[in-house]
C-alpha positions in Angstrom: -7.2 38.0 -24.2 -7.4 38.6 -20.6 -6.1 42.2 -19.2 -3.9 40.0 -16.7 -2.2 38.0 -20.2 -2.0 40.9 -21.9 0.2 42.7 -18.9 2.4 39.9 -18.8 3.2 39.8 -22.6 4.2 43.3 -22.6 6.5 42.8 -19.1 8.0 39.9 -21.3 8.6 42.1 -24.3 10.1 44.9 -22.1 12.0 42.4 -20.2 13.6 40.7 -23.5 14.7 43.6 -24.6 16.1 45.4 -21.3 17.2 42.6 -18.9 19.2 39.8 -18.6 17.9 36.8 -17.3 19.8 36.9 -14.1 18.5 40.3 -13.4 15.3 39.6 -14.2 15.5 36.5 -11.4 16.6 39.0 -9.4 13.6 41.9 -9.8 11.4 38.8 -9.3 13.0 37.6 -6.3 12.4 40.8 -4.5 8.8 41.3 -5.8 8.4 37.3 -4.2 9.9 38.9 -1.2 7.5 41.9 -0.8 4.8 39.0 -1.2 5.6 36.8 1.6 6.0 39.8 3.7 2.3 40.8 2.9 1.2 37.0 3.4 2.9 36.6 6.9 1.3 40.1 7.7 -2.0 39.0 6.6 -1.7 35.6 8.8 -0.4 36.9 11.3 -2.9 39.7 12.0 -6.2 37.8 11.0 -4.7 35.2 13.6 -4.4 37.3 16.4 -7.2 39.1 15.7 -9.4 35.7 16.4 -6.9 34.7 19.6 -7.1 38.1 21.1 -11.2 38.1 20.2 -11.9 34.3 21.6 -9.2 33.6 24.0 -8.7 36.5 25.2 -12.4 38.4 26.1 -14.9 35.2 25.7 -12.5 32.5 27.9 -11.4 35.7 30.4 -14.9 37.1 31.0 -16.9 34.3 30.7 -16.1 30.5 30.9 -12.8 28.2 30.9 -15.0 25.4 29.0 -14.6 27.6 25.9 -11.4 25.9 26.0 -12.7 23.0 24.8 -15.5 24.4 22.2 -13.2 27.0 20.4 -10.9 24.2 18.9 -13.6 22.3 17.6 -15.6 25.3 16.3 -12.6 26.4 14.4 -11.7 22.9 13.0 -15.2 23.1 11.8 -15.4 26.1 9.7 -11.8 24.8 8.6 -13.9 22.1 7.5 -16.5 23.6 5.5 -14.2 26.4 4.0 -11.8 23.6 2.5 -14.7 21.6 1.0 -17.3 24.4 -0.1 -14.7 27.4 -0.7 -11.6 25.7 -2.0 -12.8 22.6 -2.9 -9.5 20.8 -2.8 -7.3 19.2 0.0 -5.2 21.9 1.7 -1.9 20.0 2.4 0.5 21.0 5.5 2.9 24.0 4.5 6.4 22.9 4.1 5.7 19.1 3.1 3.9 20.6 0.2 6.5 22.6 -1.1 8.6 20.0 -1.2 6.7 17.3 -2.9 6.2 20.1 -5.8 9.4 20.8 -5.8 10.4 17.1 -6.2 7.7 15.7 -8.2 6.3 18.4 -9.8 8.8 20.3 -11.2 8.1 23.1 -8.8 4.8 23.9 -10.2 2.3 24.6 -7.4 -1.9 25.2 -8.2 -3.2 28.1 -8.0 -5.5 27.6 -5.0 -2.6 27.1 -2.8 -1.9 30.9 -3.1 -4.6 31.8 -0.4 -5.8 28.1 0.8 -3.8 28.6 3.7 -5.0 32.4 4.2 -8.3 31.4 4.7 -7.6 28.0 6.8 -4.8 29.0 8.9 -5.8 32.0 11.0 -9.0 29.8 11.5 -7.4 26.9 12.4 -4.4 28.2 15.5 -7.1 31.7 16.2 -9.6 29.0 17.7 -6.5 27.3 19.6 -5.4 24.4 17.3 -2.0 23.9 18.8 -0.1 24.1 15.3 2.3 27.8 14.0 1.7 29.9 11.2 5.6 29.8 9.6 4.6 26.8 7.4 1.3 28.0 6.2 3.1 31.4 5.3 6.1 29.9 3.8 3.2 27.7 1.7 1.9 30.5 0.8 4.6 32.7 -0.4 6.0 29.2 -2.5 2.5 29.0 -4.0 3.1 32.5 -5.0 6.5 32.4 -6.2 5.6 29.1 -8.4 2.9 31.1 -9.9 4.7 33.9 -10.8 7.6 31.7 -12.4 5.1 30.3 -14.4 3.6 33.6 -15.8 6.6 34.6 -16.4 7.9 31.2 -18.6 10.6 30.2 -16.2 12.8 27.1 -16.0 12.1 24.4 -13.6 15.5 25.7 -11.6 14.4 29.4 -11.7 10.9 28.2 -10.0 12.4 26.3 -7.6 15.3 29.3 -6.7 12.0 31.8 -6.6 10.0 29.1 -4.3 13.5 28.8 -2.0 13.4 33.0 -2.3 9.7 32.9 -0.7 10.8 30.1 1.7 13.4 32.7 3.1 11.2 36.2 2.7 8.2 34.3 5.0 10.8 33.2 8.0 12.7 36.7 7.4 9.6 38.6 8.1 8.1 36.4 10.7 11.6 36.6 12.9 12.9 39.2 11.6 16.4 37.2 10.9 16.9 37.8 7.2 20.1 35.3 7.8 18.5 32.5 9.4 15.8 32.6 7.0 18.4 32.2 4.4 19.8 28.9 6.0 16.7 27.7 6.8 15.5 27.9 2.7 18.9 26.3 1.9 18.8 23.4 4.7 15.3 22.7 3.9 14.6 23.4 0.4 18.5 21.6 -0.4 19.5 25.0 -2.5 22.6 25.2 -3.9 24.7 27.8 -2.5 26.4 29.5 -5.1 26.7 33.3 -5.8 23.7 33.0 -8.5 21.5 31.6 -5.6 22.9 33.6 -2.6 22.0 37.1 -4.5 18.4 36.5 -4.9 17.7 35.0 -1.6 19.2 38.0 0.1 16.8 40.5 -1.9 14.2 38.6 -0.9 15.1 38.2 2.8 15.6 41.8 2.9 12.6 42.8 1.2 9.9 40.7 3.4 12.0 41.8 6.5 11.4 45.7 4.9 7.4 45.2 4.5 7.2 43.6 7.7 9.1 46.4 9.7 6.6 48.9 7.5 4.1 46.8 9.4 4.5 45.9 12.2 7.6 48.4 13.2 10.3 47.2 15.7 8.4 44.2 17.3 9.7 41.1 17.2 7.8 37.8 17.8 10.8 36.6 21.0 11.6 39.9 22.2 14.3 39.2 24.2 18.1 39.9 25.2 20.4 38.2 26.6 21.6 38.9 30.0 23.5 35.9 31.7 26.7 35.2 29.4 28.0 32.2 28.5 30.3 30.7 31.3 32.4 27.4 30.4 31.7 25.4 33.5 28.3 25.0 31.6 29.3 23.2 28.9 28.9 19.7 30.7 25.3 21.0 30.8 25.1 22.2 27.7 26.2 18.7 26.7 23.3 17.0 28.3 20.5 19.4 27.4 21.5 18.6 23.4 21.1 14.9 24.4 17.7 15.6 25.8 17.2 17.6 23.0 17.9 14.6 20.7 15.8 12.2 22.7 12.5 14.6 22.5 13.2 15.0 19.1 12.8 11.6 18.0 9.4 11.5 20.9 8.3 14.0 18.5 8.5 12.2 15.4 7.2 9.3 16.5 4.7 11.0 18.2 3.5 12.8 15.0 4.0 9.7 12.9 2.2 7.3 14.8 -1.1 10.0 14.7 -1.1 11.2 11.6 -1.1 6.9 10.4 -3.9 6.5 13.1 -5.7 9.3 11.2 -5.0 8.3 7.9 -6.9 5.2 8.5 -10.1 6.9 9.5 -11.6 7.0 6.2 -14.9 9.3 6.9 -13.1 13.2 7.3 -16.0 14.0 9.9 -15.2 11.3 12.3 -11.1 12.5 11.7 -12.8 16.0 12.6 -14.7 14.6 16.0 -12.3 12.8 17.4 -9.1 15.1 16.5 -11.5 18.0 17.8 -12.7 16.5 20.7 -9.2 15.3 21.6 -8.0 18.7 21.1 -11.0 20.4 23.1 -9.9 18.2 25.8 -6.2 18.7 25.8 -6.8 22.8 25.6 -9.2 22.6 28.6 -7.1 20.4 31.1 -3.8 22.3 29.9 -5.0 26.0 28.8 -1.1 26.9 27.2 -1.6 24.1 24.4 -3.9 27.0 22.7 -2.2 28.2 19.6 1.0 28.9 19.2 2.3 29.3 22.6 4.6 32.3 21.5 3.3 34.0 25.4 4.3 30.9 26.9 7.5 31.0 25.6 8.3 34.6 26.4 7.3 33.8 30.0 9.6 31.6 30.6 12.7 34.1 29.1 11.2 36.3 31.3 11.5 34.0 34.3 8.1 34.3 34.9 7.0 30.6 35.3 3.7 31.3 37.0 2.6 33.3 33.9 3.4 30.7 31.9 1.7 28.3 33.6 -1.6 30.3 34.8 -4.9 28.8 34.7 -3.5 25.4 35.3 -6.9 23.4 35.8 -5.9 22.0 39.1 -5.4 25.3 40.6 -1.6 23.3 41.7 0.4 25.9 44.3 3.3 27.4 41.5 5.5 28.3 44.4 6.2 24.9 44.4 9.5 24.4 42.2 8.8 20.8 41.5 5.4 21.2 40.2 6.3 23.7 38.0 9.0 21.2 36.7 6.0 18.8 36.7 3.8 20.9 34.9 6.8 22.1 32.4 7.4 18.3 31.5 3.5 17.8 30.8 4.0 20.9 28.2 6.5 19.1 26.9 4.8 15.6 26.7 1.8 16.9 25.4 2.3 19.5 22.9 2.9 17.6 19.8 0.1 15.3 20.6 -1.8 18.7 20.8 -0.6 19.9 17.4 -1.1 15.7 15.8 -4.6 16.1 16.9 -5.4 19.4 15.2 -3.6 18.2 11.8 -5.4 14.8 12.2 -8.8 16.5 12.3 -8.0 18.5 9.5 -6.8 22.2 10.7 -4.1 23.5 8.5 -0.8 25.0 10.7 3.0 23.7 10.8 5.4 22.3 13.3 7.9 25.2 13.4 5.8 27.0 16.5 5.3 23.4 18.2 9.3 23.4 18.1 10.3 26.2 19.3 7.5 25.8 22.1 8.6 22.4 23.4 12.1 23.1 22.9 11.9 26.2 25.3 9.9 24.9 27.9 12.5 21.2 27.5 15.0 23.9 28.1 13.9 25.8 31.0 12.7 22.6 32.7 16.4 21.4 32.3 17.2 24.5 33.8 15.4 23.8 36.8 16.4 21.0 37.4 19.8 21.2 37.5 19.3 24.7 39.8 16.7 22.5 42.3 19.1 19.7 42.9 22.0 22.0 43.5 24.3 20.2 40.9 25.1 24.5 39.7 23.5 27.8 39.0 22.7 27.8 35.3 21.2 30.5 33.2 17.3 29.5 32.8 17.0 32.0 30.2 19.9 31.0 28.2 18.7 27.0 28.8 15.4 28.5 27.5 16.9 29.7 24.5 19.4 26.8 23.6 16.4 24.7 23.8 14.2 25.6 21.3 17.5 25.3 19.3 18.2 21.5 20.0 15.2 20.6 19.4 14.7 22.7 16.0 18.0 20.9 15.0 16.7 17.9 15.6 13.0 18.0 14.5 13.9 19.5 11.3 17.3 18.2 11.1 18.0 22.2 10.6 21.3 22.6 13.0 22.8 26.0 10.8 18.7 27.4 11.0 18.9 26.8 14.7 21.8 28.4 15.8 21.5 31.2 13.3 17.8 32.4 14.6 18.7 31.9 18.2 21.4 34.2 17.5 19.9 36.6 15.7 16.8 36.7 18.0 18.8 37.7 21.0 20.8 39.7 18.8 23.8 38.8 19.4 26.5 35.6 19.5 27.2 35.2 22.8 25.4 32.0 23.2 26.7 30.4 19.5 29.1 28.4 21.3 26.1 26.7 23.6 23.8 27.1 20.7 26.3 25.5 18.1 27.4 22.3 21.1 23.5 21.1 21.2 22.1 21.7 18.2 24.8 19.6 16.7 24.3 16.8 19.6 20.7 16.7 19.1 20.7 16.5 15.4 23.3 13.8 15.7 21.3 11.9 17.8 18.0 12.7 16.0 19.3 11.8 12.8 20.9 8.5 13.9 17.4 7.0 14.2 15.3 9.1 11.7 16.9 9.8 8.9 14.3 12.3 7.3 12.7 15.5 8.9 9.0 15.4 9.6 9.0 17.4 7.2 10.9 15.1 4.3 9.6 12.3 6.3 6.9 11.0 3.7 9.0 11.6 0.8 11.8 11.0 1.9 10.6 7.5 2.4 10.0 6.7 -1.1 13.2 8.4 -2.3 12.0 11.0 -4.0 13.1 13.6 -1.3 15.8 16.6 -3.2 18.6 16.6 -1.6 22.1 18.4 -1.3 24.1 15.2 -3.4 23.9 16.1 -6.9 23.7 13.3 -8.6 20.5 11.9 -6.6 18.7 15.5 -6.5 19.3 15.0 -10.5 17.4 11.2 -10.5 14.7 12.7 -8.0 13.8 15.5 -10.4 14.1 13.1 -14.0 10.1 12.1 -15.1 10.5 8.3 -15.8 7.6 8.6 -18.2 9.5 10.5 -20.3 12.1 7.8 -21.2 9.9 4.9 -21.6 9.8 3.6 -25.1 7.1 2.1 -26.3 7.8 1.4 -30.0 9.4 -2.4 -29.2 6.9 -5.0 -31.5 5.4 -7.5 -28.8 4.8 -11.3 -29.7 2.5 -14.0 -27.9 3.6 -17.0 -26.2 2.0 -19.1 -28.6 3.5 -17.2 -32.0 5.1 -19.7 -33.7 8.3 -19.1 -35.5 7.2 -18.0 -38.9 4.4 -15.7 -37.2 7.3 -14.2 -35.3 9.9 -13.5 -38.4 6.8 -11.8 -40.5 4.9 -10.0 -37.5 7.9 -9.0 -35.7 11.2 -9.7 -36.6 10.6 -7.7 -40.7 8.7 -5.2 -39.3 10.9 -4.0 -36.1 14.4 -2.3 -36.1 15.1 -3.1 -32.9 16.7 -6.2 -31.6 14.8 -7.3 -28.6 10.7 -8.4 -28.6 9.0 -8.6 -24.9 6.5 -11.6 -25.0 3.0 -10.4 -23.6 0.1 -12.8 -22.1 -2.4 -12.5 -25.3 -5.3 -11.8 -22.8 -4.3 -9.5 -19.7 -0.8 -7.9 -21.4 1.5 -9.3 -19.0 4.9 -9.4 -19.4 5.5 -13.3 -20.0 9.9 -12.9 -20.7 12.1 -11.8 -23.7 13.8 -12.9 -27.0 16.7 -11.8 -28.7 17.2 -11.6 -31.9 20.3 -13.8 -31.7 18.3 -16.5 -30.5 16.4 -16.4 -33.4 19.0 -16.4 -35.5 20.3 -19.5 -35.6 16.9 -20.8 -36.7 14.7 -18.2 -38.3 15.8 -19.5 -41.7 15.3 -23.1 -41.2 11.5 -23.3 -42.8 11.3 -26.8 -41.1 10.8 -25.7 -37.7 8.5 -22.6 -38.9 5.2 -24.6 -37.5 7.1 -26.1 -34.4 9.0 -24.0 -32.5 6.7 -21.1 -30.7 7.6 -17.8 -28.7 7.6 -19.9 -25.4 10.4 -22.4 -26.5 13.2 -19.4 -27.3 12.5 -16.5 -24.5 14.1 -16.0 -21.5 13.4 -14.2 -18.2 14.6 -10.9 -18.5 17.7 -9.5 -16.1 15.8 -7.4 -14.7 11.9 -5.5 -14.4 11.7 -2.2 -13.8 8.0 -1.8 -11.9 6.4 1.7 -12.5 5.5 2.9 -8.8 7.9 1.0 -6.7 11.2 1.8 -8.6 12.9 5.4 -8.6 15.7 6.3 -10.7 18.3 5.3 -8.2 16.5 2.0 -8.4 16.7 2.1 -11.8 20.1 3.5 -12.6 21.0 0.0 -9.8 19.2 -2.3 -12.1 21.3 -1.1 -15.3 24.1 -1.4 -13.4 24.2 -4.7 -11.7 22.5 -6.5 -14.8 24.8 -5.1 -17.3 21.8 -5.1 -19.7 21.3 -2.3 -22.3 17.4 -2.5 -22.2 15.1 -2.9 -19.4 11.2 -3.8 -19.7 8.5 -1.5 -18.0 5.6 -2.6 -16.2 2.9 -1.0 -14.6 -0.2 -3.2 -12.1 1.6 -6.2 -13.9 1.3 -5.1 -17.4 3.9 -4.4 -20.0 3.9 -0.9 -20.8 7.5 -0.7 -23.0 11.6 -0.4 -22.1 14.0 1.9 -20.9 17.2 1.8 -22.6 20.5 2.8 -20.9 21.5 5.2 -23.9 18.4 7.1 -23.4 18.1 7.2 -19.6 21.9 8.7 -19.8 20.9 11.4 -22.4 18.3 12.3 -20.0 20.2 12.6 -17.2 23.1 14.6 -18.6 20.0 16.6 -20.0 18.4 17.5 -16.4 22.0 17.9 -15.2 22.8 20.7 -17.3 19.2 22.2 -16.7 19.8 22.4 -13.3 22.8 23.2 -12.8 22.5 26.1 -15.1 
């Protein structure tokens, strides 16, 4: 037995003698903590270490045009480490987590605890225009589902432990252990309930613990505020959440409409060429795509729009208020075709940087404007700010994470009134016409997204497989009545028989028993009635991968049937009965909401 199964056993032993399983859950949570700490350190500093080697020494010293090679270089070796190191597809961070979560049982593979350690740091170090908050909260999930599983836990312990590394990664990246606890409860759909809110606090506190060991006092947005909150703003205020909105849904669409243009180029090298080359462009003509875009950001809090625009290609004169606003609104246009490009050729990041950067620079070119036409004198700093939380609310439809890391950032509420007014306009206005994240966007789609409403997080989680019954005896359409009562009727207990195509299995309709009743004991019509003279079409089909539960929990309903048939590519694979789908449910209910 290996040393590693051999630790485990005796941890288990100790543990099932000494602990209780909530305090077990919450040991665990604050080892998962510790560990997403370590992973956002790890990412973090490998990444900077690449930015600060290429960006800053080769690009500085040498040539702008490395601009355009470094992004394809680095989607490159992203390339060839996924396919000769890893040797499976390395999916974006947060989507990930939440298809295991919702389809498989929170169980994530092992590779996915350091496929995005080695693809990541690559991937934004060489300027693909993507964050590092997804693959670190990937990371830490992969982790956490690991450990659950060493362990033996229930599917709602893994899925409390992935929530637990959700919040640890954004607690020790932002240092706001409170946001990162909304954002695992928005995004994840967590219950909040006391046996929840304990361990995500342990673990919040202990990634925000290792990170401060770290990386000490500095914080990624280091900024305070300055300029309070005055009413007369809040017509403004008002508008930028409306703009907020409005570039939200540009950003979906945006990174829809790419990643389907990409997902019909079949070869992965020509998805590498022309997402790298389209990427080495962008980077060369507008330098501040590169990476994250964390400098540009603190720039503009800073008021310093010049740095944040330097080494514009066109050498433009920055004095110039209205070309900064120009060049501001090209940030803002661009970006997330930036960051589409670089997941469409294959580099491995998430969309929580890309957020925050177009949200800030939306902001302060809001800012500007209003200041340049002389409608008031607004805060650009605090319009900065209030940005990035518009459009966070309404790209990840995450209002609470929005305000609360804003807040926390600055350290202080002074702005939550601002803050709380546009995040909830831009959400509103975001969610009107998508009504999935892009991160739930995919899955959300087919239904199989968890969500907050019981009863459908419930039908999301239940495997369908598991209550197909395959034990009905089948006829053919030619059987004729006597071949039915001896092969059939004697030797089933049941009191339904699909009737199956004798060549390709397909589901041809149904009889009842009780319509062969009235004749199965007449001998004289043994030779001359067959199957196809006494079925029927059944109420209703359930299809195996078009239906979800909800589908078919609608089916059972509006029929009024007690059993369903099953098929699958247009063959008849068995039933689902209504007694046995309702055990299953009231099973899973109780599972997870223990």
């Amino acid at each position: 037995m290996p040393t590693t199964n051999i630790l485990v056993r005796k941890i288990l032993i100790w543990r099932y003698k000494h602990l209780s399983e909530r305090q077990f859950i919450y040991i665990l949570s604050i080892l998962v903590g510790f560990l997403a700490g370590i992973g956002a350190v790890i990412l973090k500093n490998a990444t900077h270490f690449f930015q600060h080697l290429l960006e800053g020494n080769l690009v500085r010293d040498y040539h702008h045009a490395f601009y355009f090679l470094f992004p394809i270089i680095g989607l490159t070796i992203v390339f060839f480490v996924i396919k000769y190191v890893i040797r499976e597809k390395v999916s974006h961070g947060i989507p990930s987590t939440l298809f295991a979560i919702s389809k498989r049982k929170g169980i994530m593979k092992r590779y996915q605890m350091f496929a995005s350690i080695l693809t990541a740091p690559i991937t934004v170090g060489f300027g693909g225009s993507v964050g590092l908050e997804g693959p670190t909260v990937a990371t830490g999930a992969a982790v956490s589902s690991n450990v659950a599983r060493w362990f033996h836990l229930n599917q709602t312990s893994r899925t409390l432990l992935i929530g637990c590394a959700a919040a640890g990664a954004l607690s020790s990246i932002f240092k706001a252990p409170i946001a990162a606890i909304v954002f695992a409860i928005e995004v994840f759909s967590l219950d909040l309930t006391i046996a929840s809110m304990l361990p995500l606090l342990l673990a919040s506190l202990s990634a925000i613990i290792t990170s401060r060991f770290f990386f000490g006092s500095d914080v990624i947005l280091p900024f305070k505020i300055e300029d309070p909150f005055v009413i007369s703003d809040i017509f403004y205020f008002i508008i930028l959440g409306a703009i907020g909105g409005l570039v939200s849904i540009y950003f979906t669409e945006v990174y829809d409409r790419v990643q389907r243009f990409f997902d019909k180029i079949s070869s992965p090298i020509k998805r590498l060429l022309v997402g790298g080359i389209g990427l080495g462009i962008l980077i060369y003509f507008i330098p501040p795509l590169y990476g994250e875009g964390f400098d540009v950001i603190n720039n503009l809090l800073d008021g310093n729009s010049e740095g944040a625009l330097q080494n514009n290609f066109m050498h433009l004169d920055l004095s110039n208020v209205w070309i900064v606003i120009l060049l501001l609104f090209g940030l803002v246009f661009f970006k997330i075709i930036a960051s589409a490009f670089t997941f469409g050729a294959g580099g491995v990041g998430g969309i929580f940087a890309p957020t925050l950067f177009m949200g800030s620079v939306m902001g302060n070119c809001v800012a500007k404007i209003i200041n340049t036409t002389g409608f008031s004198n607004v805060s650009e700093s605090n319009f900065t700010l209030v940005g990035m939380a518009g459009l966070m609310a309404g790209v990840l439809h995450a209002p609470l994470t929005a305000i609360f890391l804003i807040a926390e950032l600055t350290g202080g509420y002074d702005l939550f009134i601002p803050l709380m007014l546009t995040s909830t306009i831009s959400y509103s206005i975001a969610k009107y016409v998508h009504p999935y994240s892009v991160y739930a966007m995919q899955l959300g789609r087919k239904g199989e997204l968890i969500t907050h409403d019981k009863d459908h997080a419930v039908l999301t989680l239940m495997d369908i497989d598991r209550v197909i019954e395959n034990t009905f005896v089948t006829v053919y359409s030619d059987m004729n009545l006597e071949s039915m009562i001896k092969e059939a009727v004697v030797k089933s207990n049941r009191n339904i028989f699909p009737v199956i195509h004798k060549r390709n299995n397909k589901l041809i309709g149904i009889i009842l028993l009780d319509d062969l009743r009235p004749i199965m004991f007449d001998q004289t019509l043994y030779k001359t009635i067959f199957a196809r003279d006494v079925m029927q079409n059944p109420p209703e089909i359930i299809v195996i991968g078009k239906d979800k539960m909800t589908d078919i929990m609608q089916k059972f309903k509006e029929s009024g049937a007690w059993n369903l048939p099953v098929i699958k590519d247009d063959k008849y694979i068995g039933f689902i009965s209504k007694s046995k789908l309702l055990t299953a449910y009231r099973n899973k209910l109780i599972e997870v909401t223990a």
